[in-house]
BALUM-425474 format. One record per residue (C-alpha): y, z, x; residue in three letters; residue number from 0. Coordinates in nm, 3 decimals, decimal comma, padded with zeros to 5 digits, m for minus. Layout:
N
+---------+---------+---------+-----+-----+
:      py :      pz :      px : res :   n :
+---------+---------+---------+-----+-----+
:       Y :       Z :       X : ala : NUM :
...
+---------+---------+---------+-----+-----+
This chain:
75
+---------+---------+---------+-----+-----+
:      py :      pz :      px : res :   n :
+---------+---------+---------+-----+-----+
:  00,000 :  00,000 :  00,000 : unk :   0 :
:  00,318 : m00,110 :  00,157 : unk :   1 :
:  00,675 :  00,061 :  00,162 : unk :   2 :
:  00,894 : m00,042 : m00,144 : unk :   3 :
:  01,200 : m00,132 :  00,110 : unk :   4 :
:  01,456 : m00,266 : m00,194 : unk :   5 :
:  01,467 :  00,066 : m00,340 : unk :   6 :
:  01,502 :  00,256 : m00,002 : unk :   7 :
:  01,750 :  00,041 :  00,080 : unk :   8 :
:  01,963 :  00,046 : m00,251 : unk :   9 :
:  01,900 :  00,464 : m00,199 : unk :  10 :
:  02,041 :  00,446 :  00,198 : unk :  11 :
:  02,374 :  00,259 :  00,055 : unk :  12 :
:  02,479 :  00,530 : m00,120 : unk :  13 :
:  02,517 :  00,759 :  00,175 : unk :  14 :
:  02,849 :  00,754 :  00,340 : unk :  15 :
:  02,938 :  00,680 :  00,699 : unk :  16 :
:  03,009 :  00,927 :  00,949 : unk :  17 :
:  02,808 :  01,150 :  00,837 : unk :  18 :
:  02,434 :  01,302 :  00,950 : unk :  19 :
:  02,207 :  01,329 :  00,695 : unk :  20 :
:  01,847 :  01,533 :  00,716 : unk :  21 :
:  01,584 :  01,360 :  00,445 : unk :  22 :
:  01,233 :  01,579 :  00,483 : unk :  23 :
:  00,986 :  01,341 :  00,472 : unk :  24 :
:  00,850 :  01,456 :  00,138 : unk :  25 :
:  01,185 :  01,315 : m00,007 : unk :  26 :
:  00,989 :  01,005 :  00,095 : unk :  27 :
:  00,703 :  00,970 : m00,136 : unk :  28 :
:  00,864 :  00,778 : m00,404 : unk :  29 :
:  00,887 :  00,477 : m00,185 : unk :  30 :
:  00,520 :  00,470 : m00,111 : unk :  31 :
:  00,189 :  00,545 : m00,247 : unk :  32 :
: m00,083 :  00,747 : m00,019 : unk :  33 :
: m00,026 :  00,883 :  00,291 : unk :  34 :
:  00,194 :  00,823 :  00,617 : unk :  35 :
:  00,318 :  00,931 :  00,939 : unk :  36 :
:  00,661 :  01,068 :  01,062 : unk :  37 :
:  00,647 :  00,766 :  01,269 : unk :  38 :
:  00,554 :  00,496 :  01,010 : unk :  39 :
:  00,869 :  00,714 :  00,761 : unk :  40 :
:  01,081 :  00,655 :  01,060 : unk :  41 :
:  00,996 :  00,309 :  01,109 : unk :  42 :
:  01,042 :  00,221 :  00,719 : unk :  43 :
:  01,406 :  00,386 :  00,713 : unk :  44 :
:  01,484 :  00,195 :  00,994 : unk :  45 :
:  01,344 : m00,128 :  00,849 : unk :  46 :
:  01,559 : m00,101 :  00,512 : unk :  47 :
:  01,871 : m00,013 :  00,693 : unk :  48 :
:  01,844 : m00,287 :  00,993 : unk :  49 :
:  02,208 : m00,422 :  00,835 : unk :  50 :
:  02,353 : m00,088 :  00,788 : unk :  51 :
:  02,419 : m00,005 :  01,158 : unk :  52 :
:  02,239 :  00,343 :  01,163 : unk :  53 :
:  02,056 :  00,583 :  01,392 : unk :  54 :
:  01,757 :  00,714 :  01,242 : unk :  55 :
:  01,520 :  00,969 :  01,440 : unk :  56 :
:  01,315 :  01,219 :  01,349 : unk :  57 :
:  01,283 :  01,610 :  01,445 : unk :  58 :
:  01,019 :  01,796 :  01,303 : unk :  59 :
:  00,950 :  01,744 :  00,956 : unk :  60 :
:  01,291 :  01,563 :  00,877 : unk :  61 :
:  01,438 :  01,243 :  00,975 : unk :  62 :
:  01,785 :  01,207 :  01,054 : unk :  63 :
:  02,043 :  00,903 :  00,958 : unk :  64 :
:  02,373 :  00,837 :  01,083 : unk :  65 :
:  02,559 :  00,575 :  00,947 : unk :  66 :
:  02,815 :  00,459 :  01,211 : unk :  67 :
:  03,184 :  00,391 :  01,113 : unk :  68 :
:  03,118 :  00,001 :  01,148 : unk :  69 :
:  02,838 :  00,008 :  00,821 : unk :  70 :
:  02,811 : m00,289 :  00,675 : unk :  71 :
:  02,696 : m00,123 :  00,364 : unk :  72 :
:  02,771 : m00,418 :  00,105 : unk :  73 :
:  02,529 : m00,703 :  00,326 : unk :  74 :
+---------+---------+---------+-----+-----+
């Protein structure tokens, strides 16, 4: 079962730039069915916000996104 990226993505939009935001990785589950890794969570986030100009890494049982001041939210 794969990641459901559109709806990630449309969720990462409405966060707003210059700002650090912690997501636990059970905030994740709505975006796919069974089971995953931090890494493959990590990966996905990064996937949906390739055009968002972000930093995304994890620590412990979050993962962390910054959007930079440059988003390109609207693409």
């Amino acid at each position: 079962m794969g990641w459901r990226y559109r709806h990630l993505r449309s969720e990462l939009k409405k966060l707003e730039p210059r700002r650090t935001y912690a997501i636990p990785l059970s905030a994740l589950r709505p975006f796919k069915r069974g089971d995953f890794t931090a890494r493959e969570a990590v990966n996905a986030v990064r996937r949906a916000a390739r055009n968002m100009n972000a930093e995304v890494y994890v620590r412990g049982e979050k993962i962390y996104i910054r959007l930079r001041p440059s988003c390109a939210c609207n693409v």
